[in-house]
Backbone bond lengths (Angstrom), bond angles and torsions (degrees), N, CA, C in turn:
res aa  C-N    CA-C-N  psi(-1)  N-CA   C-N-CA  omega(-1)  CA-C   N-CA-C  phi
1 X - - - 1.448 - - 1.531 111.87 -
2 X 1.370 119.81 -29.45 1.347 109.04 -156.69 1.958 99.26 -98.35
3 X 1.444 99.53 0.78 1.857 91.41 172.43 1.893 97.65 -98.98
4 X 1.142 114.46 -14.57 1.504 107.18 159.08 1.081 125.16 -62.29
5 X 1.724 121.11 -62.31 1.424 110.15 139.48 1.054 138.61 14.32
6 X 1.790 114.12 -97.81 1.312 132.88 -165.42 2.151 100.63 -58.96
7 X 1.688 95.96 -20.11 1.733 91.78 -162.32 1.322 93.45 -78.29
8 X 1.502 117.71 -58.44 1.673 92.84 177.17 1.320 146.61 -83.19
9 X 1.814 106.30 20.60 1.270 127.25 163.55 1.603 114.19 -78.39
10 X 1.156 107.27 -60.85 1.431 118.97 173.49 1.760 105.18 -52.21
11 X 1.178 133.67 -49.10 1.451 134.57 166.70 1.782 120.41 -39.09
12 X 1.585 90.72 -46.77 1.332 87.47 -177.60 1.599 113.73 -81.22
13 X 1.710 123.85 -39.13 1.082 123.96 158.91 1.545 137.22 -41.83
14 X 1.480 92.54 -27.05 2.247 107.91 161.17 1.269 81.37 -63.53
15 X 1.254 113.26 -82.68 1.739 105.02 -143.19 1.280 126.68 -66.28
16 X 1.495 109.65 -16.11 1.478 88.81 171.40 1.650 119.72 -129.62
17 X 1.742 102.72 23.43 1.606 111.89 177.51 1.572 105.73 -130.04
18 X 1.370 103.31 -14.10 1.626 117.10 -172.19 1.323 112.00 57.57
19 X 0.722 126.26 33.87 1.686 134.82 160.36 1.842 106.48 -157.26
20 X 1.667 102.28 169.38 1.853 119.35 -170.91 1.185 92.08 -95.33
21 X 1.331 98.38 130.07 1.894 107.33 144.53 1.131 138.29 -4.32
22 X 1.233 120.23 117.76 1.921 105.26 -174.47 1.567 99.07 -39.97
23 X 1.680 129.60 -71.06 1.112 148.60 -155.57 1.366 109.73 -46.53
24 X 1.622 107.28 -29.07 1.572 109.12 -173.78 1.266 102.72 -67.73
25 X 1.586 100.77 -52.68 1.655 107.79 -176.92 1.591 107.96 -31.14
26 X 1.336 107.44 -78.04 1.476 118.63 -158.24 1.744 102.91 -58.24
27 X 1.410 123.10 -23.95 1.440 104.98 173.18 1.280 112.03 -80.87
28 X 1.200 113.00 -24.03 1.759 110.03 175.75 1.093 126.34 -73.44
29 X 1.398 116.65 -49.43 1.673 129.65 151.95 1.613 90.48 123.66
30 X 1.067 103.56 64.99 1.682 123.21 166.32 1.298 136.02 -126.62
31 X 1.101 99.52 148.11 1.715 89.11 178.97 1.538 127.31 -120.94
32 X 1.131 136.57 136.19 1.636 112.63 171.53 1.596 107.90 -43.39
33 X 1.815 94.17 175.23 1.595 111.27 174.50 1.343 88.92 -114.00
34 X 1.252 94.23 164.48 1.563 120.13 164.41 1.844 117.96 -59.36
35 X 0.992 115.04 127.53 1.544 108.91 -177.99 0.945 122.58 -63.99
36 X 1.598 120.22 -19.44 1.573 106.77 156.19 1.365 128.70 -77.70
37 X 1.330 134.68 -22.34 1.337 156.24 125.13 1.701 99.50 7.38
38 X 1.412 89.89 -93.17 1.426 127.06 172.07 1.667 97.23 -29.92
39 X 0.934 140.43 -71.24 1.087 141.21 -150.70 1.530 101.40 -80.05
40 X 1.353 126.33 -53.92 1.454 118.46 166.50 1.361 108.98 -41.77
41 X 1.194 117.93 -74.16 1.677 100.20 -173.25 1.539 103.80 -67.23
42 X 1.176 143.44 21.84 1.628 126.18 142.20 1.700 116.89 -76.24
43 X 1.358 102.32 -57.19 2.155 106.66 162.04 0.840 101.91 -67.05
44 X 1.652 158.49 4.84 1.121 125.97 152.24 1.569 130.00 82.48
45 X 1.497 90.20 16.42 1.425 131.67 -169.96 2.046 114.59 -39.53
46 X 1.255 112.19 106.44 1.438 126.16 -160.51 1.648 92.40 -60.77
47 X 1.711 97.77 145.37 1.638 103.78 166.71 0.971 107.95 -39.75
48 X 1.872 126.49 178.81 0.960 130.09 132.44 1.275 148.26 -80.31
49 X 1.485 125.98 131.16 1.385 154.61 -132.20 1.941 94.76 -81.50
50 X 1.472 117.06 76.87 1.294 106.40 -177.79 1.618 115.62 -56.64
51 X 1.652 115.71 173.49 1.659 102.57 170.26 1.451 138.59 -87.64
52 X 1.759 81.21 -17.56 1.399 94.96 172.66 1.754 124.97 -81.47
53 X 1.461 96.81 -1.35 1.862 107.16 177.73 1.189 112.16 -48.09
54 X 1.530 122.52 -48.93 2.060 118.19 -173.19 1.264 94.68 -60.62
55 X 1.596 127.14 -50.06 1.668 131.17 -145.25 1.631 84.95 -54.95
56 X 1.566 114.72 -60.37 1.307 130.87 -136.34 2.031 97.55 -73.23
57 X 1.605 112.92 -33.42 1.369 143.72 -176.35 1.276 92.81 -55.27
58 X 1.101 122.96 -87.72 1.467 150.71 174.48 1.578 116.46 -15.05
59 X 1.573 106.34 -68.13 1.515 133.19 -168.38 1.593 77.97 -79.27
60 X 1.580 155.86 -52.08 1.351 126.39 -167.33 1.734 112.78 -68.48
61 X 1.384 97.15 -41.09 1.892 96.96 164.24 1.041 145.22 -42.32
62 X 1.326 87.45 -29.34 2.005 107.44 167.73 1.508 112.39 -88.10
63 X 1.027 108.63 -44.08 1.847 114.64 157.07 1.292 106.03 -25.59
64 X 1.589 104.28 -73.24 1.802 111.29 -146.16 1.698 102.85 -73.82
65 X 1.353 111.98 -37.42 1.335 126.03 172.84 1.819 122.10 -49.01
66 X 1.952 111.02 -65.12 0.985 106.14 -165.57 1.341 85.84 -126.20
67 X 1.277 146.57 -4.39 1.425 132.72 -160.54 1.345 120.30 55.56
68 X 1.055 119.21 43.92 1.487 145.80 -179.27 2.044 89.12 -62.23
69 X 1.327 122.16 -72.95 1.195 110.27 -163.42 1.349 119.67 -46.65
70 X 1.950 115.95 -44.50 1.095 151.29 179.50 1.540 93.46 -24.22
71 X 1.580 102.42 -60.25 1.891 111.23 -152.19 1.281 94.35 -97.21
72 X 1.187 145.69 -10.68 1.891 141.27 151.17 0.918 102.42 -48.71
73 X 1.728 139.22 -54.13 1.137 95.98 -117.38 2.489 77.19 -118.49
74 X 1.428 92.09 -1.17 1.473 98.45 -174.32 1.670 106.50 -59.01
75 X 1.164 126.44 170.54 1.862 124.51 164.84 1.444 116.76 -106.89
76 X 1.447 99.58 96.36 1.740 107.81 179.04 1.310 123.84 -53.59
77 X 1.056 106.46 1.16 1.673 119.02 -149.11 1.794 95.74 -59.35
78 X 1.371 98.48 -50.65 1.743 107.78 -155.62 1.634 107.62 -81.99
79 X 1.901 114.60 0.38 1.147 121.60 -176.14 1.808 116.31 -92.60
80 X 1.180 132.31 157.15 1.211 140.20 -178.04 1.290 110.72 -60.10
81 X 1.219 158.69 131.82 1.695 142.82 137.11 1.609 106.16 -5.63
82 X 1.432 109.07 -82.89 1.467 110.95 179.10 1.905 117.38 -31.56
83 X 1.544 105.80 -51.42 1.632 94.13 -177.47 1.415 112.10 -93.18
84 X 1.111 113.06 28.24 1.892 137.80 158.83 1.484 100.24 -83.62
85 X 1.551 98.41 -68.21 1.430 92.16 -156.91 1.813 111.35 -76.85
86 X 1.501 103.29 -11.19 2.162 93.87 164.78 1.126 94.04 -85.16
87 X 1.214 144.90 -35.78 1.638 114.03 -164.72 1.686 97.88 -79.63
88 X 1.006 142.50 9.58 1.725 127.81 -174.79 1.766 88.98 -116.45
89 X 1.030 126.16 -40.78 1.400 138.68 -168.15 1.698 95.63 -52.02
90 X 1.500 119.20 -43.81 1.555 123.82 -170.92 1.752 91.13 -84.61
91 X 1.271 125.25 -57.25 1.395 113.54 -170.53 1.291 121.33 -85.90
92 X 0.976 106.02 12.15 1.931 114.56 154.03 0.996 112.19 -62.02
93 X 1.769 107.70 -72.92 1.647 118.24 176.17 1.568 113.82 -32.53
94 X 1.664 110.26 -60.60 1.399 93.83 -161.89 1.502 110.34 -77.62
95 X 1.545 121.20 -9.98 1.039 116.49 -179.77 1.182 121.16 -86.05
96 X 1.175 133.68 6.16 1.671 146.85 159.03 1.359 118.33 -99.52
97 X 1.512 109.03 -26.48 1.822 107.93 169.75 1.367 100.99 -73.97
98 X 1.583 140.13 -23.12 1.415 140.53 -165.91 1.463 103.15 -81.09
99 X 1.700 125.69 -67.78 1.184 142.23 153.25 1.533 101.21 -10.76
100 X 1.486 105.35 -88.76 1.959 109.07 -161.65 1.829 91.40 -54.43
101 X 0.904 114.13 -13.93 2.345 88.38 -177.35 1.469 91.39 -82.96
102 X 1.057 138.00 -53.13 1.062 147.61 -131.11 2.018 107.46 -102.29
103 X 1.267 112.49 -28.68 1.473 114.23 -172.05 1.754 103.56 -158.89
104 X 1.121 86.11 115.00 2.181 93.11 -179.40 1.647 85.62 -90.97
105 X 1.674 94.63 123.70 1.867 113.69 -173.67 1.874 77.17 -105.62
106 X 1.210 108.02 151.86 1.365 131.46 -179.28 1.659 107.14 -161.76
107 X 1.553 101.23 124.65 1.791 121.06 -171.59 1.490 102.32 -48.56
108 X 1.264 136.72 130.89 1.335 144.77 155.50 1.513 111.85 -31.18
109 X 1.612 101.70 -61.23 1.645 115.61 178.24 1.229 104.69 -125.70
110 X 1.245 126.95 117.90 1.357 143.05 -165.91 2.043 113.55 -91.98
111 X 1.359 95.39 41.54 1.271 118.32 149.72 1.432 159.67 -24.16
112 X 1.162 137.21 141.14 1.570 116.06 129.70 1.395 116.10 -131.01
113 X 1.586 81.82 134.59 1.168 130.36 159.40 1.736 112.46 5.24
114 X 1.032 154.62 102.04 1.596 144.63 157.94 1.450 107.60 101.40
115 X 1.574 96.28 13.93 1.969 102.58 168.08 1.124 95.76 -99.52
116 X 1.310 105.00 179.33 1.557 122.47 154.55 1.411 134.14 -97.71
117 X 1.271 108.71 104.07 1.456 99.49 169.42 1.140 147.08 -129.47
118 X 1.617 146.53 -164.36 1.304 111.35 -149.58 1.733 82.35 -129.33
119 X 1.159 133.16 129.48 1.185 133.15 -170.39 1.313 104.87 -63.29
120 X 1.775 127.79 127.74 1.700 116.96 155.84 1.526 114.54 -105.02
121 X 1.198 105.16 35.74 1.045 105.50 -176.27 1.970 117.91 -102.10
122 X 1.571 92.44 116.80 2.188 77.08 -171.16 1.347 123.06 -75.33
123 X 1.673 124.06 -23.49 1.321 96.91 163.78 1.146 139.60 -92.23
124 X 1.289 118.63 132.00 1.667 162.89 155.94 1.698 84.35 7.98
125 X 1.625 128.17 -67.33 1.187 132.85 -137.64 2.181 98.23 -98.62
126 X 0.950 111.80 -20.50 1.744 129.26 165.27 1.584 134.22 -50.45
127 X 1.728 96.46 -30.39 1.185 127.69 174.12 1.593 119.52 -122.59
128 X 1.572 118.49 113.82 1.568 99.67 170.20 1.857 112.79 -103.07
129 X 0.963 138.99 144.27 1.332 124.72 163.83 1.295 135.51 -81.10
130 X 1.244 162.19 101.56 1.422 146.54 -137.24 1.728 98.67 -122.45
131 X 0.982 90.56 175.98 1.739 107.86 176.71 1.670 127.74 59.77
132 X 1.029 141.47 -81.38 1.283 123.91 -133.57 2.192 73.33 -152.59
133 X 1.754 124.09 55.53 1.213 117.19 -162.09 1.484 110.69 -92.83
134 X 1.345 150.70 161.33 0.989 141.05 -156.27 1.872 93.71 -114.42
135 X 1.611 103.45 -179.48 1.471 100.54 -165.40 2.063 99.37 -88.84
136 X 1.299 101.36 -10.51 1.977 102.29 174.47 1.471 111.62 -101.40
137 X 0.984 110.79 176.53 1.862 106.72 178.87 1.548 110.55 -90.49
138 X 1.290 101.45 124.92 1.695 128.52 -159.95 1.549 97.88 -64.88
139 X 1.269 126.86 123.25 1.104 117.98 179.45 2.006 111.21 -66.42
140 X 1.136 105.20 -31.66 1.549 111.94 167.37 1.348 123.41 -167.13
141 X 1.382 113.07 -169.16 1.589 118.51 -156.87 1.601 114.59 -142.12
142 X 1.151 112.08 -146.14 1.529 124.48 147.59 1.291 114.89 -138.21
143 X 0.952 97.71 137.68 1.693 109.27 -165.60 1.558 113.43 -79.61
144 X 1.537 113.80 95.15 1.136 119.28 161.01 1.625 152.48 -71.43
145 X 1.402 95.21 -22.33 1.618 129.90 172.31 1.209 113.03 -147.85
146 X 1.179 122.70 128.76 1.732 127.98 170.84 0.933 119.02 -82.03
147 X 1.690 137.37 -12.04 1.154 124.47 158.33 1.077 99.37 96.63
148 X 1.962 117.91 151.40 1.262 130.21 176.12 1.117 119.57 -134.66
149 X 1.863 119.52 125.52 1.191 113.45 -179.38 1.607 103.07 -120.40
150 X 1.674 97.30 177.77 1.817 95.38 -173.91 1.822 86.09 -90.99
151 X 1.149 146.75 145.37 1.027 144.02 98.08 1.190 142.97 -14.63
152 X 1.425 111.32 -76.14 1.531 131.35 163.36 1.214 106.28 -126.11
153 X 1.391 121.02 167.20 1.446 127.50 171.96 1.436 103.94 -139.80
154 X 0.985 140.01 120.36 1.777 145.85 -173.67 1.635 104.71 -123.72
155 X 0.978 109.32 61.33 1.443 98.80 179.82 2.070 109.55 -91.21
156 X 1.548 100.12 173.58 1.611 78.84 -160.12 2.036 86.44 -87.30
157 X 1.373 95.96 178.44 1.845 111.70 167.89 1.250 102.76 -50.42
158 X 1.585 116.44 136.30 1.189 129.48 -169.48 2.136 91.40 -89.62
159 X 1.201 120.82 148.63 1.594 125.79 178.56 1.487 103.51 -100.95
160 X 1.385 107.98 109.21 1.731 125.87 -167.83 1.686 105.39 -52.54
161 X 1.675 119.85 -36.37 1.297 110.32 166.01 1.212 122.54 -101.70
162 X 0.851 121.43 2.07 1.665 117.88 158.24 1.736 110.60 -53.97
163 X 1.262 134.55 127.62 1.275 119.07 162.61 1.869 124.16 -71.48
164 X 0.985 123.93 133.34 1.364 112.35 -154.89 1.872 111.08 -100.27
165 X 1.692 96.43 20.95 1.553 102.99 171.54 1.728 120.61 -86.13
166 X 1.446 79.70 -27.94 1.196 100.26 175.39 1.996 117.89 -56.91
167 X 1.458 110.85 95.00 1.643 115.67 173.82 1.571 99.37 -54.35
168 X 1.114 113.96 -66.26 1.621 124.45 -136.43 2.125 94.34 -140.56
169 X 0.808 103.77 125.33 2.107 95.08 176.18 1.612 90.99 -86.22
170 X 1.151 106.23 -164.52 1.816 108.59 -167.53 1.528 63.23 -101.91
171 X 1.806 77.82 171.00 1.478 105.62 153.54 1.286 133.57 -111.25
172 X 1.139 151.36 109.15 1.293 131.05 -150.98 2.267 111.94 -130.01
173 X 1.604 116.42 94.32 1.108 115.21 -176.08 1.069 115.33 -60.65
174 X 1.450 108.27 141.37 1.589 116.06 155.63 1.284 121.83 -109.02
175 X 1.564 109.85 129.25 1.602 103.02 179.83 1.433 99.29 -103.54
């Protein structure tokens, strides 16, 4: 009798306090949450946003697009130059039409190439110096690489249950 009780005590305390009985608690072996707790799972409050999610976002887009991982991670070894260079010739294309939707790349130093120039650029980490560098910061160089920055990045909403390690899921046919 007395867990009949507690059932339509606790029933009526949902419905009209929105929470159980202290007493229920302690016979059930529960505890409240914390009200901020509580309150995240009321908004509905999104995982957290790891850093490696774009890297991982990104690198599956190029997957699904050109199969970029597909041909990394295969062993060219036993293939011709020639059937190297058609299979990269097709996943170039799609792997640069995927890139430009998704991330506007813009030159660090907007250059050419085998001049000299004098970096205006202030951060430290934007510019590397190579070769023959002195022990103060070189006022300039010759410009061997221009460097790549993101511009924009538009990538689409990441899906909170999707796991986002996941590059590529298998594929698996059914006949």
């Amino acid at each position: 009798m007395g867990r009949i009780w507690l059932a339509i005590r606790s029933f009526f305390s949902i419905l009209f306090q929105g929470k159980l009985p202290d007493d229920g608690l302690i016979v059930l072996g529960l505890t409240r949450r914390s009200a901020s707790a509580t309150k995240s799972m009321q908004t509905g409050a999104a995982p957290a946003v790891r850093a490696t999610d774009g890297a991982l976002q990104i690198l599956s887009i190029l997957q699904r697009d050109s199969r970029l991982v597909d041909f990394i991670m295969e062993d060219v070894a036993a293939y011709s130059d020639e059937q190297i260079g058609a299979a990269v010739r097709g996943l170039h294309d799609q792997a640069r039409e995927s890139l430009k939707r998704y991330v506007k790349l813009e030159p660090v130093i907007d250059g050419v190439e085998g001049t000299f120039t004098n970096p205006t650029v202030s951060d430290s980490a934007a510019v590397k110096f190579i070769g023959n560098v002195p022990a103060g910061k070189p006022q300039g160089g010759v410009l061997r690489h221009k460097g790549w920055r993101a511009g924009r990045i538009d990538l689409p909403a990441l899906n909170a249950k999707q796991d986002s390690s996941i590059i590529a899921p298998a594929e698996l046919e059914i006949e």
